[in-house]
C-alpha positions as CSV (number, residue, x, y, z in Angstrom):
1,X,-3.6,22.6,-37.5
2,X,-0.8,21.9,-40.0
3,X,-2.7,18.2,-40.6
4,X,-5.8,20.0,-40.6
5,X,-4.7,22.1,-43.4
6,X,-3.1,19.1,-45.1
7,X,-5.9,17.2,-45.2
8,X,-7.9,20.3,-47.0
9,X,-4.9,21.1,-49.2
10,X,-5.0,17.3,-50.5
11,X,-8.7,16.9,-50.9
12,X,-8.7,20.2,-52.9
13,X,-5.6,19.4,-55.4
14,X,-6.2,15.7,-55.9
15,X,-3.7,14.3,-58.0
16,X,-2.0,18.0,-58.7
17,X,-1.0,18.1,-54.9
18,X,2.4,18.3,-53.9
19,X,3.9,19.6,-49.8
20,X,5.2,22.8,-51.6
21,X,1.5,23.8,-52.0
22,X,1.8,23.6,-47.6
23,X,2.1,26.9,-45.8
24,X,4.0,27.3,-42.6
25,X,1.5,27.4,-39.7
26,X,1.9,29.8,-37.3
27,X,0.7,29.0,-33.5
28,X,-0.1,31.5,-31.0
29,X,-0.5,30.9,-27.3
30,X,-1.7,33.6,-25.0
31,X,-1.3,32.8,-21.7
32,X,-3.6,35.1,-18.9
33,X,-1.2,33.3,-16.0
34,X,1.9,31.7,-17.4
35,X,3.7,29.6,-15.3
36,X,7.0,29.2,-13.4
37,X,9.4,28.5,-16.2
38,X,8.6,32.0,-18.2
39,X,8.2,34.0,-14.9
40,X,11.7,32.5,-13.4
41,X,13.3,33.0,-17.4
42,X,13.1,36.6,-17.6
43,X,10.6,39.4,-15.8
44,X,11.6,41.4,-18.9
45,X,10.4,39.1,-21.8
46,X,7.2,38.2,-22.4
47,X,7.4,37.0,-26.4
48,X,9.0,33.5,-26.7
49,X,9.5,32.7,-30.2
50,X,9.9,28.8,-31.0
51,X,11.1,26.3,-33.9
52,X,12.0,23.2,-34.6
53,X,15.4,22.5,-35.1
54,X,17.6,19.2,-35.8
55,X,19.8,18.0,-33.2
56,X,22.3,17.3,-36.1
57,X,22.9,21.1,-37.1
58,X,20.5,20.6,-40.6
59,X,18.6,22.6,-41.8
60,X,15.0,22.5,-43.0
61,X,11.9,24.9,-43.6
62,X,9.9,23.2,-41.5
63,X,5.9,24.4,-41.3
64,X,5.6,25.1,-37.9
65,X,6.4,27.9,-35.3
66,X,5.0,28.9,-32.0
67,X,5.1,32.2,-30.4
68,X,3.7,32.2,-26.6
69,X,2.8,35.7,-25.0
70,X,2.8,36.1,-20.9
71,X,0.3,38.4,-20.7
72,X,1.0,38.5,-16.7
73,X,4.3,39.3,-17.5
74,X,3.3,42.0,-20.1
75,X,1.0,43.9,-17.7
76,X,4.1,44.3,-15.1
77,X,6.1,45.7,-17.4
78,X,3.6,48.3,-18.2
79,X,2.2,48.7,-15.4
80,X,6.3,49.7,-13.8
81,X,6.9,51.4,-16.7
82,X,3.6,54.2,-15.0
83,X,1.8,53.5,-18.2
84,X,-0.9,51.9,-20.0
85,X,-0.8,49.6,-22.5
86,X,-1.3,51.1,-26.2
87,X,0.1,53.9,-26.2
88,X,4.0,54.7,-26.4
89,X,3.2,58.3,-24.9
90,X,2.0,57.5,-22.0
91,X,-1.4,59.0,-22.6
92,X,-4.0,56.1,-21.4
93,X,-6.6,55.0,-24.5
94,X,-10.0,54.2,-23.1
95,X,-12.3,54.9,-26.1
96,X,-15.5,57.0,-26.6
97,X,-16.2,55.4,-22.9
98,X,-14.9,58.5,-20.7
99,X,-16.8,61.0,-23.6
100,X,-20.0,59.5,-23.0
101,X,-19.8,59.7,-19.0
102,X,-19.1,63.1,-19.1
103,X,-22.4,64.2,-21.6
């Protein structure tokens, strides 16, 4: 995605591109089943946050980050918790649905 946009950004700029005119690139991966490694992590977390980072200790803005969601591991949490999800109250949010089945 971040050479997709780079190849846009270019063709639109011409000659008046520089990488400043780059914006950071955000991925998001949902996952309906994640696997072992985020299950055996944590039954508590389901957001994992990623970045690059140097193996030298400098530091760059670089233009990507990830963020994976477990949704799996989301629904167990909610579902122990003896609530729904969408609602910090506890009340369960369905939509017009349950209005219409009882006209």
């Amino acid at each position: 995605m971040l050479l997709r946009q780079y190849k846009r950004v270019r063709r639109e700029l011409g000659k008046k591109f520089h990488y400043r005119d780059i914006k950071k690139v955000y991925t998001i991966v949902l996952f309906e089943k994640s696997n072992s490694v985020f299950k055996s992590f944590s039954k508590d977390i389901y957001i994992h946050r990623f970045q690059q980072q140097s193996d030298s200790g400098i530091e760059l803005n670089l233009l990507q980050e990830y963020t994976f969601i477990c949704l799996d591991i989301f629904d167990d949490i909610i579902h122990n918790e003896g609530r729904n999800a969408g609602d910090e109250s506890g009340e369960r949010i369905v939509g017009d649905r349950d209005a219409e089945n009882k006209r």
